[in-house]
N, C-alpha and C positions, 0 to 999 in steps of 0.2 A: 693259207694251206689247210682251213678249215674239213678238206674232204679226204684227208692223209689215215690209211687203215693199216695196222697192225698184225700180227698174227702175235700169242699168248704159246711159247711153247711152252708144256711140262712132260717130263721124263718123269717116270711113275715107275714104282716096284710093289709090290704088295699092300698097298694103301686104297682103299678105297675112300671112307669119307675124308680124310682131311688133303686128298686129293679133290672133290671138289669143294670142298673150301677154299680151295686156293686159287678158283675161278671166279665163284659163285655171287661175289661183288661186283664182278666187271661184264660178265656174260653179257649182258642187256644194254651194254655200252655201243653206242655206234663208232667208235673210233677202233672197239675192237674186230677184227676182221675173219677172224678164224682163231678157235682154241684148238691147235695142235698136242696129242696126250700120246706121248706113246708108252705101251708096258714094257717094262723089262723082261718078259718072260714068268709073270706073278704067279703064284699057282693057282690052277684051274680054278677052282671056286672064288678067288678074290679076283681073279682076269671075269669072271663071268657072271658078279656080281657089281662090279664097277661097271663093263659093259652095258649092264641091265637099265644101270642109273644114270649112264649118259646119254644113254636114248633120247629122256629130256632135257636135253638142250642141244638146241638145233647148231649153234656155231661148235660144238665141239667133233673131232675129227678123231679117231679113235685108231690107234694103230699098236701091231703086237710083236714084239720082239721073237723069234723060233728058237731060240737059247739066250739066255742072261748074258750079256755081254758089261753090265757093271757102270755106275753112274758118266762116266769121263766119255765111254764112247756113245751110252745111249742119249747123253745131252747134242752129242752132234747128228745123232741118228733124227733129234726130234726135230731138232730144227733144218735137217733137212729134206723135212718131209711137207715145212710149210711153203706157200705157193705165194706171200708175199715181202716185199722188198725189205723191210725192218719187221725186228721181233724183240722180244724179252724172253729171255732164257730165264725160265722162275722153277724152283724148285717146288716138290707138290706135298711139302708138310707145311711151307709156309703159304701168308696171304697177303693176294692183290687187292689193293684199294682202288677207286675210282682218284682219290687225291696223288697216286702215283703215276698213273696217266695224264689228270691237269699237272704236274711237275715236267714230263714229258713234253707234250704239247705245247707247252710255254716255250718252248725251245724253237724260237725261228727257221732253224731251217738244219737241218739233220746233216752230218758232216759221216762220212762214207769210211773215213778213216779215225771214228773216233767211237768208243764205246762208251756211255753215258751209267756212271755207277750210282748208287744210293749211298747216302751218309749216314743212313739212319737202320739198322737192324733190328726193330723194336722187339724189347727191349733192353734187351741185353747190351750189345755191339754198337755203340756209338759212334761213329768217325765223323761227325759236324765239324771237325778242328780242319779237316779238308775240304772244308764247303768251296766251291767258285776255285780250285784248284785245278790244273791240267797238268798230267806228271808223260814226258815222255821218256826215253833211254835214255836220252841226256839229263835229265834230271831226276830220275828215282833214285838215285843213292843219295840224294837230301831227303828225303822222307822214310827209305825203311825203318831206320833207330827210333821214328819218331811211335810214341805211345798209341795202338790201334793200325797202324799204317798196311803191319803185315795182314792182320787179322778184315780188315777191308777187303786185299788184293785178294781173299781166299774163300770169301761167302758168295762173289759174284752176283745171281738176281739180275742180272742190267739189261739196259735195252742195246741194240747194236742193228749192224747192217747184216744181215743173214747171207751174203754173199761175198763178205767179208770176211765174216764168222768162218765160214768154211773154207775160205783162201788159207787162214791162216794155222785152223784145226790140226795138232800134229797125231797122225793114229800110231806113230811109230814104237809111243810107250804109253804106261798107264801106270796113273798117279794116284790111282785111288783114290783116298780124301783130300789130295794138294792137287784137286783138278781146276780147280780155280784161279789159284795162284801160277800153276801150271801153265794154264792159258795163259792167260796177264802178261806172264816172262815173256812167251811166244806173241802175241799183241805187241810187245812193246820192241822187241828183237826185228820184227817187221816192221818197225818206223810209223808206227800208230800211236794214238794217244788214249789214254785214258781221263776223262773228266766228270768231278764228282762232282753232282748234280745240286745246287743247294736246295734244303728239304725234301729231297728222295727218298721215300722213308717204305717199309712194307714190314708186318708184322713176322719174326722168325721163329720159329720154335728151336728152342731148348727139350731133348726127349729121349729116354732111354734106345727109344728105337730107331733113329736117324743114322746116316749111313756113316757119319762123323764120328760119333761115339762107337758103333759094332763094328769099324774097319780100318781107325784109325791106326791098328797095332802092327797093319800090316802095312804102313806107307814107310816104316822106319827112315832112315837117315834120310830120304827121298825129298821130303820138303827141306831141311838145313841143306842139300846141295842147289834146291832153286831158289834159294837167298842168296846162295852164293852168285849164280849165274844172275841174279836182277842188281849185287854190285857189281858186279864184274861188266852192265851198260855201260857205254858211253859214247 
C-alpha cells in the first residue's frame, strides 16, 4: 500500500509563521497529498500575509473562514474541505515530523472505525504508558483515573478516516478548549475506537498565545461534565 496519500488538515487563526512550521517538514513528502489550511477569519494583514507565503508551496490549499466561528467548528470546517480519504487533523502552532508519517505508514492497513492517536506531545505531554493500547466505550472507564489518560483524550493531532470524522462531528454545541475530549466521547459513544499509535510522537507547543491558555476560562464546568459522560460508557 506503498502508493496511499494523505491530506494534512490545519485550522489556523492569526498565526502565520508557526502555521507553516507546522507543515514545512512534511510538504515535500510524497505520501502527503494535499495540505488543507483553513483561516478562521484572521485579521486582514495576518489572512494576507500568510496568503502571501503560502503561495510557495504548491500542495498547500488555502481557504477563509467569512466570520470566526472558533477552533471546534473550524477543525471540521477544514477537513472538510479536504478531497482525500484519510487525514491528520494537526493543529498549526504545533509540528509535523516526516517520523510521524513513517509511524503512520507502518500501520498495515487503515481501519475506517478507528482513530490512530500519538503518545507522545513533545515535550511536555507524555502518554507512552498507552502505547499498543485500543480503548473503546467498553473499556475507557479503566483508563480515565489513569495518570495523563484525560490529558491525551484532549490534545488530539491524530490521523482518522475524514468521512468518519464527519459522520460523527457533533455541530450542536461548542466546547471550546474540551474540543478534543469532546470529540473522543462522541467517537467512542458511536462504537469507534481509539488506538494509540506506539512512538507517535509530533512536537507541541506550550505558549501564552494558544487557544488553550486565552479561552480556557470560558469552557467552565463543560469539560468535568464530559468525564462524566466518558464514565458513564459502557
Amino acid at each position: 500500500m506503498s502508493n496511499r496519500k494523505i491530506s494534512l488538515c490545519i485550522p489556523t487563526w492569526n498565526r502565520v509563521s508557526m502555521t507553516v512550521e507546522a507543515f514545512k517538514q512534511v510538504h515535500d513528502d510524497e505520501r502527503i497529498g494535499e495540505i488543507v489550511i483553513c483561516d478562521d477569519c484572521s485579521d486582514e494583514f495576518v489572512f494576507s500575509q500568510l496568503k502571501q507565503i503560502l503561495a510557495a508551496y504548491p500542495k498547500v490549499k488555502l481557504f477563509r473562514n467569512e466570520v470566526n466561528i472558533d477552533c471546534y467548528q473550524n477543525k471540521r470546517q477544514t477537513i472538510g474541505f479536504a478531497t482525500l480519504d484519510w487525514a491528520i487533523i494537526f493543529d498549526s502552532d504545533n509540528v509535523m515530523s516526516v517520523a510521524y508519517l513513517d509511524k503512520i505508514f507502518a500501520i498495515d492497513k487503515w481501519d475506517a472505525n478507528t482513530v490512530y492517536c500519538p503518545v507522545f506531545a513533545e515535550p511536555q505531554f507524555d502518554y507512552r504508558a498507552f502505547a499498543g493500547v485500543t480503548v473503546n466505550k467498553h473499556t475507557v472507564g479503566q483508563y480515565i483515573e489513569k495518570p495523563m489518560f484525560l490529558t491525551a483524550l484532549n490534545t488530539m493531532n491524530f490521523f482518522v478516516n475524514r468521512h468518519s470524522y464527519m459522520d460523527v462531528w457533533d455541530g450542536k454545541i461548542d466546547p471550546v478548549t474540551s474540543d478534543s475530549i469532546y470529540f473522543n466521547y462522541c467517537w467512542l459513544n458511536n462504537r469507534k475506537n481509539i488506538f494509540f499509535v506506539p512512538d507517535l510522537a509530533y512536537f507541541h507547543r506550550v505558549h501564552p498565545e494558544s487557544h488553550y491558555k486565552k479561552n480556557n476560562h470560558r469552557t467552565g464546568a463543560f469539560a468535568d461534565g464530559v468525564i462524566e459522560l466518558l464514565k458513564q460508557l459502557n
